[in-house]
N, C-alpha and C positions, 0 to 999 in steps of 0.2 A: 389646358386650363389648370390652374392650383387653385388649392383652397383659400388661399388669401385671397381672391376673386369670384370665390363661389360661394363663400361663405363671409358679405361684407361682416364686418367686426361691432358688435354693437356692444358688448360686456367685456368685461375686464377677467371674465373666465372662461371666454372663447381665444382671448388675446394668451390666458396663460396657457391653455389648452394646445396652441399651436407654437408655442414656445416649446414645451413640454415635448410634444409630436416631432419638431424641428430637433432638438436633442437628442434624441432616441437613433430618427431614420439618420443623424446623420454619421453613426457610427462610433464617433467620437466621447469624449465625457464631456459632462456639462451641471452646471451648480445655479438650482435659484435658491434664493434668500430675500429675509427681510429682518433688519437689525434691531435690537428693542427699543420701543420707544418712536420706529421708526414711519415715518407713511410709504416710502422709498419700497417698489419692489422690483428686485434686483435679480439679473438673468447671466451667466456668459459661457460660451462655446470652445471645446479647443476641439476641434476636428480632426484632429491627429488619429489614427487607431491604436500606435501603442502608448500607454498611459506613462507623463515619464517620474521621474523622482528626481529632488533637489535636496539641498541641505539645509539646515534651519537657518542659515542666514540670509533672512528674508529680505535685507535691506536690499538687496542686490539683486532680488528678483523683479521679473518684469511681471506687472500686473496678472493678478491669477486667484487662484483658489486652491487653499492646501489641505489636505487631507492626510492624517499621521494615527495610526493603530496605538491603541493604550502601549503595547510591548515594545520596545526599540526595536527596530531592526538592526544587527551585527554593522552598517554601515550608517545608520540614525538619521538616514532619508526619508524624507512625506514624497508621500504621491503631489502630486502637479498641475489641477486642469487651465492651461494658458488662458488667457484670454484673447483666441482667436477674435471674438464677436462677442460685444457686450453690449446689453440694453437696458435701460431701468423707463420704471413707469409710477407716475405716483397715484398709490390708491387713494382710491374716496374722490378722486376727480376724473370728470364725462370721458368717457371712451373719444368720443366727436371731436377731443383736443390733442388724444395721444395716437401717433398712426405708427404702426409696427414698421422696422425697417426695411428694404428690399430684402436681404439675406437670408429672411424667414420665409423661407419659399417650400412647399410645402405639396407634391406631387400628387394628383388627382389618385381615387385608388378606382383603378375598373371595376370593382365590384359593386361601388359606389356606399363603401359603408361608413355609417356615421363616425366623424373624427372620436367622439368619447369612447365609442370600441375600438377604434382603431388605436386611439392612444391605448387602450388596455391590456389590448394584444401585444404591443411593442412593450410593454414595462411585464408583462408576463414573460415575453421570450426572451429578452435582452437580460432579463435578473435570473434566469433558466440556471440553478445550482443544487446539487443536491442537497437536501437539507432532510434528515430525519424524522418521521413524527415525532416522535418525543425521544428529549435527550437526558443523561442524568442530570444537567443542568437544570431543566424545568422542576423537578419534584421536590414538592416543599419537604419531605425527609433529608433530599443532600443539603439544602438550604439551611436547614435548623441543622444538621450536625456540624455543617460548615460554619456556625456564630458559636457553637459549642467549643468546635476546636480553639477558634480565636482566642475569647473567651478564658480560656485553660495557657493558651500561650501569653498571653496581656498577664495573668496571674501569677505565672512562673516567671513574669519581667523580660520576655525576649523583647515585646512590643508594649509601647504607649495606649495604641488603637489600631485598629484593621478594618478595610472595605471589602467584605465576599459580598462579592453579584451575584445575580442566576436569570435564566432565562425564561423568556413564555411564549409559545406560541401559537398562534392564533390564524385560520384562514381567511384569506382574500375572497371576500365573496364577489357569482358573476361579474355581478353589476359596479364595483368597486370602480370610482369615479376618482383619478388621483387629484385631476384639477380642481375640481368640488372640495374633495378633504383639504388640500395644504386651504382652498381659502379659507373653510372654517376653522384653521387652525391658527391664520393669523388675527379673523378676528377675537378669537379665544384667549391667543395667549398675547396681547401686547407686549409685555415685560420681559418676551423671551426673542431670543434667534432661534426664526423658525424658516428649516433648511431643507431641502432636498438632492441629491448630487448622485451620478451614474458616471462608475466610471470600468468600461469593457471587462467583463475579466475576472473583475477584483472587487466591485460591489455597488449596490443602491440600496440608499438610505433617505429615512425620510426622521427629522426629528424638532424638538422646541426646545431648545437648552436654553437655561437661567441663567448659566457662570461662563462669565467675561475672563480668561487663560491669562491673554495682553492684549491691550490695546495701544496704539500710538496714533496721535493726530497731529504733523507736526512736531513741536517740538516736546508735546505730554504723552506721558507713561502711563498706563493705567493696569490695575487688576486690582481684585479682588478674593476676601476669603469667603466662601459660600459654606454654610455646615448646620447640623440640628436641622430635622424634621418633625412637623406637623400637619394636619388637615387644618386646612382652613373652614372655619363655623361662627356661625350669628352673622346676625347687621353688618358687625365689623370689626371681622378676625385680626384687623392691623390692632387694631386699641384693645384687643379683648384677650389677645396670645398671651399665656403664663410659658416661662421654658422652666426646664426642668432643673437641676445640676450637673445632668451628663451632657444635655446638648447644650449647652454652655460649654461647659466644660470642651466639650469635642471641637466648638468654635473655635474656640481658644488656642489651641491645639493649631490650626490651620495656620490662624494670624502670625501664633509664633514660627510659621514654619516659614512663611513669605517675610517676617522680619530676620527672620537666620539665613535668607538668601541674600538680603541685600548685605546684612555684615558679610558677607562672604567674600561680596565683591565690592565691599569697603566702601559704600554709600550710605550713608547717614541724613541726608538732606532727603524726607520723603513726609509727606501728609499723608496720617491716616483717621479714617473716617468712622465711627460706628464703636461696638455693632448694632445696628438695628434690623427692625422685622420686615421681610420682603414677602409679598405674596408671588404663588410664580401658579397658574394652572390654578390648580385647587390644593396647593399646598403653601404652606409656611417654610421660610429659612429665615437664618440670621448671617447678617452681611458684614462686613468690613471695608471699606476702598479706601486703596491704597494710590497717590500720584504723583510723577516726579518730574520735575522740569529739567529734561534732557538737554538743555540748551545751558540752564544754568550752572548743572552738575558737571557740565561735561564729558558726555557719556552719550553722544546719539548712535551706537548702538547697543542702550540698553535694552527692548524688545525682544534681539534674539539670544541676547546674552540669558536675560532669565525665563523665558521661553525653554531654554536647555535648560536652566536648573529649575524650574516650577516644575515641567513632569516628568513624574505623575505627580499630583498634587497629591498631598495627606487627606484631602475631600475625596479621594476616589482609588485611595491603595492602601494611607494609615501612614504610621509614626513609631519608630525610625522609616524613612523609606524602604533602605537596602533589604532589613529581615522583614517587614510587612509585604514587600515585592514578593520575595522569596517564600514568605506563608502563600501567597494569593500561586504563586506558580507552581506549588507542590500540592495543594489542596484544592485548589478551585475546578479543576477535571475540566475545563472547557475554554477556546480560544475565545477570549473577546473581541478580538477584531479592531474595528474603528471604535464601538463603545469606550468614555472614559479615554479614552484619544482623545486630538484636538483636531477643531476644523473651520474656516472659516477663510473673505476672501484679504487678501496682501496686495497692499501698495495700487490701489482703486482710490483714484482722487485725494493721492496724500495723507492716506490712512489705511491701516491695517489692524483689522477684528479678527481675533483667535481666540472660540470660544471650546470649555470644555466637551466633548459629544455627549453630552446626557440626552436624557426623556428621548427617546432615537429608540428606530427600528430599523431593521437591515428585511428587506424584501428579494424572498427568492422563490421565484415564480407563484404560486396558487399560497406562497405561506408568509406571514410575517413574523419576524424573531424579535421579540420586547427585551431589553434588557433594564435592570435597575440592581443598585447596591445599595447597604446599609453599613452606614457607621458604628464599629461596634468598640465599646470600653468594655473594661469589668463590670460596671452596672448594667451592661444591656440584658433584656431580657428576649431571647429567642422568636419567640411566636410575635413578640411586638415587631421584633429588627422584619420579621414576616409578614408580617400585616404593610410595614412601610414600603416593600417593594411592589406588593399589590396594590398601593395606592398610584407608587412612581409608573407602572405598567398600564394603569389605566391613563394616563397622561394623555401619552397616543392611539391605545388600544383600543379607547373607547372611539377616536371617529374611525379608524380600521375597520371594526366591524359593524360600526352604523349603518343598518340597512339604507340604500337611497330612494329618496322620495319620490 
């Protein structure tokens, strides 16, 4: 007997439950999602055990899910997860209409213990890495000297602006229910891609990113400059946000950076949008979109063309790249991994979403690792750029450690 049999399926969080379950036992890596704006939620499996690596020309790939670390790798390969097995389901409609497919097959356990432990146990041993109590990344003393140094290099004209991260983390309590959280995180964040992905080895992560890297549908381009932070307050923080002159300014900064990529590659025919004020979470940005008609310009493979030249983006490293890269890799003391990376799935029904990895945590065993950055000019001031990453931290943090009901 399996638990698709012992347990008929009555919720659409016993359905993600044994998706989840199904990824884990089957050794393999595997990515759900849900896109913004989207009701669509979106599952798929590669079964494989070693994890592979491809190159950014995604056109040419066969349907999948890509994963790429902020830092290039010497060969500028994303990790891979194929689409063995892919299932989507649409939320907010009857369980009674959507039936799981056979493939989700899911082995009785003799001990007979309930799937929500059982899935806990498997994303506790499967994310099993060493991970420190605290690192000098967490301590808000490296953090403030880390926007102090910038700060001082932005002055002396090396850099435009700069992005130092830091990290926070937080444990997994017993009872931490992962199917439970990702759903209340999709009804939380609409406006975001809200993701989850395990892949052997090399990591599991769970995150809600605002900022769209590239998109293509078809014969349309898309991306976007994402920049400037606020808390969103009142009735209603869209009509109520004042920005400041640095986060302006910092926007500004970005836009110009995605119109310096398309001169690069000698395209000129492109609509851009904005900026206007986006809520994302419990936060404020300011936005720009940018779209091009690939069919018109001539150019269908523009996607992984500026894919290569977008990251990292000036939203998540600064301006110039080269010497902001080079601050962040001499100064920053900690590997960010997938954070500030991109990720998201390629060539699934004729479209490909590759978003930045923000608001994300990387879970390793009993602990979770928060990441966030701040945009920093000569005007920034230290303890605020500090105050902003504790806001971006609680993003995820807070259903992390939401005790359950």
């Amino acid at each position: 007997m399996n638990y698709t049999e012992a347990f008929p399926l009555t919720t659409q969080a016993e359905s993600l439950d044994l998706l989840l379950l199904k990824g884990f036992e089957s050794g393999g890596s595997f990515a759900v999602w849900r896109k913004p704006k989207s009701q669509k939620l979106e599952f798929l499996l590669d079964e494989s055990e070693s994890p592979e690596r491809v190159d950014l020309a995604f056109e040419e790939l066969p349907a999948g899910f890509i994963v790429h670390p902020f830092a290039d790798q010497e060969d500028k390969k994303a990790f891979f997860i194929k689409s063995s097995q892919y299932f989507s389901l649409e939320l907010g409609q009857s369980q009674e209409n959507q039936t799981l497919p056979d493939w989700v097959k899911v082995q009785t356990d003799p001990s007979n213990q309930p799937i929500k432990a059982r899935l806990r146990q498997m994303l506790v041993r499967q994310s099993e890495f060493t991970a420190a109590a605290e690192a000098e990344s967490d301590r808000k003393e490296h953090f403030i000297r880390l926007v102090q140094q910038g700060i001082a290099a932005i002055e002396a004209g090396v850099m435009e602006k700069v992005v130092p991260s830091r990290t926070k983390r937080i444990p997994i309590s017993e009872d931490f229910d992962l199917g439970k959280t990702f759903l209340e995180m999709l009804e939380a964040y609409p406006n975001s891609f809200v993701n989850f992905f395990h892949i052997p080895q090399v990591g599991t992560w769970i995150g809600a990113s605002p900022e769209i890297l590239i998109e293509t549908k078809g014969e349309r381009f898309y991306t976007m400059a994402l920049a400037g932070t606020q808390p969103a307050k009142g009735d209603n923080p869209l009509k109520s946000a004042a920005w400041t002159q640095k986060e302006i300014e910092e926007q500004a900064l970005v836009c110009r950076y995605i119109v310096d990529c398309f001169k690069k590659i000698r395209l000129r025919e492109y609509e851009e949008h904005g900026p206007k004020t986006v809520m994302a979470g419990n936060l404020l940005h300011l936005r720009t979109d940018f779209r091009v008609d690939m069919q018109a310009t001539g150019f269908p493979q523009l996607g992984s063309v500026m894919l290569d030249l977008l990251h990292p983006t000036s939203a998540v490293c600064g301006m110039p790249r080269k010497e902001s890269h080079e601050f962040l890799q001499a100064n920053e003391d900690f590997d960010r991994s997938f954070f500030a990376g991109f990720i998201g799935p390629v060539n699934i029904q004729d479209e490909t979403s590759i978003y930045v990895n923000l608001r994300t945590a990387s879970i390793k065993g009993d602990t979770a690792i928060l990441y966030a950055g701040a945009g920093v000019t000569e005007d920034s001031d230290p303890e605020k750029e500090w105050e902003e990453t504790e806001l971006k931290c609680q993003i995820i943090g807070k259903f992390i450690q939401k005790p359950s009901a």
